[in-house]
Phi, psi and omega in degrees: 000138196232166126230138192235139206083045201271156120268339147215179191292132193067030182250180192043236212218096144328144233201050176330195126220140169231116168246157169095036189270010166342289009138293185282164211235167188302271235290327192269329191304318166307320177306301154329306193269339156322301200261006163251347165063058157187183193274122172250141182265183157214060197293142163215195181283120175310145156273330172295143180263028163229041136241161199243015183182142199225125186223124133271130186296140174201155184234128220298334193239344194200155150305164193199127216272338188214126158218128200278300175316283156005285161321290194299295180349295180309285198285338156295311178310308184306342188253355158292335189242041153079337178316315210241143191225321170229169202232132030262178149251122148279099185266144160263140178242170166272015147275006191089182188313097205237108199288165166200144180231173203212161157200135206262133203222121178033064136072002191227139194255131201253084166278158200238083174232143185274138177239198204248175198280151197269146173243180212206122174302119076065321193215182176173162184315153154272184210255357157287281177307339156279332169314327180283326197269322183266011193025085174205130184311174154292357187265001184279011190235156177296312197095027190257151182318157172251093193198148150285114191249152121262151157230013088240346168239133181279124145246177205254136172249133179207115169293106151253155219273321179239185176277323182299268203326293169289358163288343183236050146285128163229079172335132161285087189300314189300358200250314170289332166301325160318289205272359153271336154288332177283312171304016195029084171199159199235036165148164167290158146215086190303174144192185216209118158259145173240219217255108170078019170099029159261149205212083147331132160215188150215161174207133183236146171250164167269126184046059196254024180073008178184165181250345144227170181252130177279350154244146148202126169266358147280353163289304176313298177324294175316314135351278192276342137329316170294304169294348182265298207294316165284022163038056170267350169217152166337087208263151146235147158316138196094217236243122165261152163233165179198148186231134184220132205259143169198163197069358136349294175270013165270313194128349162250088192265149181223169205212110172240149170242125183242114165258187185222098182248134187253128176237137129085015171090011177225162160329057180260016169188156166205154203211153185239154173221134179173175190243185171217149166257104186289137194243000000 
């Protein structure tokens, strides 16, 4: 057990890790991740012959194809009890191959992981229906796109106007789970841009066995994407960052870093960063 993304003591996101999970079946891994009430890894041995380690994702109700706390969780472990020696690692996932790189900096382990160029959903709620799921006025959103981005999981992005307003969301969950299956999208993620690439956020997923995540690093991804494509913050060519605080108004804060690299005015690569505290 890990927590990752911590930004202060009793923050960021528990971090099962179960390595060597050969052995086990879907149906016990799930089970597993039931009675651990958190988001879970499972390493076992690649079938691929370019990745050094094959990880499947759980979720308390369902498998789930990409988990960023997770990801870092794994390769810190792995790289605490001596399995993984060099950098980078190739884990296979059930998006394909996924590079990560690491670095041990004071006694403290710094990952790198990469994900994929983002795509963007076509439609999302009107701003009536969100307004009913998060019981927030229209006057509480910017008035800035509204859209589901992935780099690798779609969440619904909703731009709000202060830090007071998302802190005092109190969600119609069941009305907001609707409206992520009729959009294909696997949560809301409301945030508040501040100041120099800095980001407030919360995030409710859908139907994951709890209602909100006090970290998600593919909603971070998804996120710092958005903002370069649409020049809601200052772009340069290479690699923009952005750090974005979460969990917070749960009581648990965390802190993920998303970057972005622009070549030639476009998207070509985007990566989550961030530690784990092994417990």
């Amino acid at each position: 057990m890990g927590s990752v993304f911590q930004a202060r003591e009793g923050g960021g996101n528990p971090c099962p890790v179960t390595i060597n999970a050969d052995s086990l079946t879907g149906d016990q891994m799930q089970a597993m991740t039931y009675d651990f009430g958190a988001e879970s890894a499972f390493l076992m041995k690649p079938t691929q012959a370019d990745c050094d380690i094959k990880v499947r994702y759980f979720m308390p109700l369902h498998e789930t194809d990409m988990c960023m706390h997770a990801t870092v969780g794994s390769v810190t472990a792995l790289v605490r009890r001596g399995i993984c020696q060099t950098s980078p690692i190739t884990l296979e996932t059930n998006l394909g191959s996924m590079r990560v790189d690491w670095e041990m900096r004071d006694e403290q382990i710094d990952v790198a992981v990469e994900q994929f160029l983002p795509q963007y959903q076509p439609t999302a709620p009107t701003v009536s229906e969100i307004c009913q799921a998060l019981r927030i006025v229209p006057e509480a959103l910017t008035g800035g796109p509204i859209q589901s981005v992935s780099t690798s999981r779609f969440k619904l992005l909703i731009p709000l106007i202060s830090k007071a307003v998302l802190d005092h969301l109190n969600p119609d969950f069941e009305l907001l789970w609707s409206l992520c299956d009729r959009y294909e999208t696997t949560g809301f993620y409301p945030f508040v841009l501040g100041t120099d690439h800095v980001l407030y956020a919360r995030q409710f997923p859908k139907r994951a066995g709890y209602d909100e995540d006090p970290t998600t690093g593919v909603a971070a991804s998804a996120l710092a994407a958005y903002l370069v494509k649409y020049r809601q913050v200052t772009v340069q060519n290479g690699w923009n960052c952005f750090t974005i605080f979460q969990g917070e108004a749960m009581g648990q804060p965390s802190v993920i870093y998303a970057d972005v690299f622009v070549e030639e005015n476009k998207i070509a690569r985007t990566r989550i960063r961030g530690n784990a505290k092994m417990l």
